[in-house]
C-alpha positions as CSV (number, residue, x, y, z in Angstrom):
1,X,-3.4,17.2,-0.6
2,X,-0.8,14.4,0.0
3,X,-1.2,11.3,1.3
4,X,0.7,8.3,3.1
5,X,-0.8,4.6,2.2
6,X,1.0,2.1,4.9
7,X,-0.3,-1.5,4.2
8,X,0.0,-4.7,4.8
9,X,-1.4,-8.5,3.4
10,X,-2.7,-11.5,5.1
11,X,-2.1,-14.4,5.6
12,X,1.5,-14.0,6.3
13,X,3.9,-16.9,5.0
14,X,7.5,-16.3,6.2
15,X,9.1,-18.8,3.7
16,X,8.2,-17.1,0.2
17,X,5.9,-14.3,-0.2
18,X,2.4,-14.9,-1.3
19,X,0.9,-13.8,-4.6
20,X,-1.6,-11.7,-2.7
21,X,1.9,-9.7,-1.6
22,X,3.9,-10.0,-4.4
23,X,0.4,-8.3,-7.1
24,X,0.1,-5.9,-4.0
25,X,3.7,-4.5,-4.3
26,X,3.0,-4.6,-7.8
27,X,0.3,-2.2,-7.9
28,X,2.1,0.1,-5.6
29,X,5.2,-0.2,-7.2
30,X,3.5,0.6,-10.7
31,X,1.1,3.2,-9.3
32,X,2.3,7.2,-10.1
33,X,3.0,7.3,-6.5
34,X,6.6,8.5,-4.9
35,X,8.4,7.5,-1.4
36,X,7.4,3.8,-2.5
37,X,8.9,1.4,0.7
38,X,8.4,-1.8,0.1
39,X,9.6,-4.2,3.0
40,X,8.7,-7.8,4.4
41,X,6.3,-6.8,7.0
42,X,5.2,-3.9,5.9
43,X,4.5,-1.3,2.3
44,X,4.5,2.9,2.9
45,X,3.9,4.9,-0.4
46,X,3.0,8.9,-0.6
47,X,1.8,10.9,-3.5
48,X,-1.0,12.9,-4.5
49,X,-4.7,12.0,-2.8
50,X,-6.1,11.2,-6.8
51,X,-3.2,8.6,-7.2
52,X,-2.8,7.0,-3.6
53,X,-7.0,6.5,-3.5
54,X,-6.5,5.1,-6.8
55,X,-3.8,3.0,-6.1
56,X,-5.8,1.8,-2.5
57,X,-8.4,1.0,-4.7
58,X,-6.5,-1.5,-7.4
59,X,-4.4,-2.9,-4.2
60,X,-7.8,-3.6,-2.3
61,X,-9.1,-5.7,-5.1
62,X,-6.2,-6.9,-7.2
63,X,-4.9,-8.9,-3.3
64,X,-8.3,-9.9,-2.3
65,X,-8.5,-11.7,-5.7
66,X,-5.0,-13.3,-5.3
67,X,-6.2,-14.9,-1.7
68,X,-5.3,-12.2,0.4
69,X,-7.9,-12.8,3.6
70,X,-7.1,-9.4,5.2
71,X,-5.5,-5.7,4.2
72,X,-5.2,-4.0,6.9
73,X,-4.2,-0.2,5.9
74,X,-3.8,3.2,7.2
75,X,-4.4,6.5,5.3
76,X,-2.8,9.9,7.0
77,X,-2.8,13.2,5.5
78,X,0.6,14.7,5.4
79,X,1.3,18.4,6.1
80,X,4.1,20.6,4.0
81,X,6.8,19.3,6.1
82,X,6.1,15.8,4.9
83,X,4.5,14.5,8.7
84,X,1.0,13.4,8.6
85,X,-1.2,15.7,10.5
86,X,-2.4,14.0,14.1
């Protein structure tokens, strides 16, 4: 099964990026995930359902330790033509 992480970090500082974003991107970034997007507003990674709930899982707690005060996330389930499933 594949998956689609979108996430994002709060609170939001539009001058410099806070560490709870900056180790979030890390993890995702480092993670054996593929289709990494990593943006200002927004992060959307794919990959396998063992490595995305892994990576979820070190993101959760690796921003929550850096200050983050909110993730807010979505997991979708993507089909063989790459859409998630509604």
């Amino acid at each position: 099964m594949r998956l689609r992480v979108e996430f994002t970090t709060e609170p939001f500082d539009l001058d410099e990026a806070p560490a709870h974003a900056v180790v979030a991107r890390d993890v995702i970034q480092g993670a054996e995930l593929d289709a990494v997007d990593v943006g200002p507003f927004g992060n959307t990674a794919e990959g396998g359902a063992d490595e995305v709930l892994t990576a979820v899982d070190a993101l959760l707690r690796k921003a929550l330790e850096a200050g983050a005060t909110r993730v807010s996330l979505q997991v979708n389930v993507l089909g063989e033509s790459g859409e998630a499933i509604e």
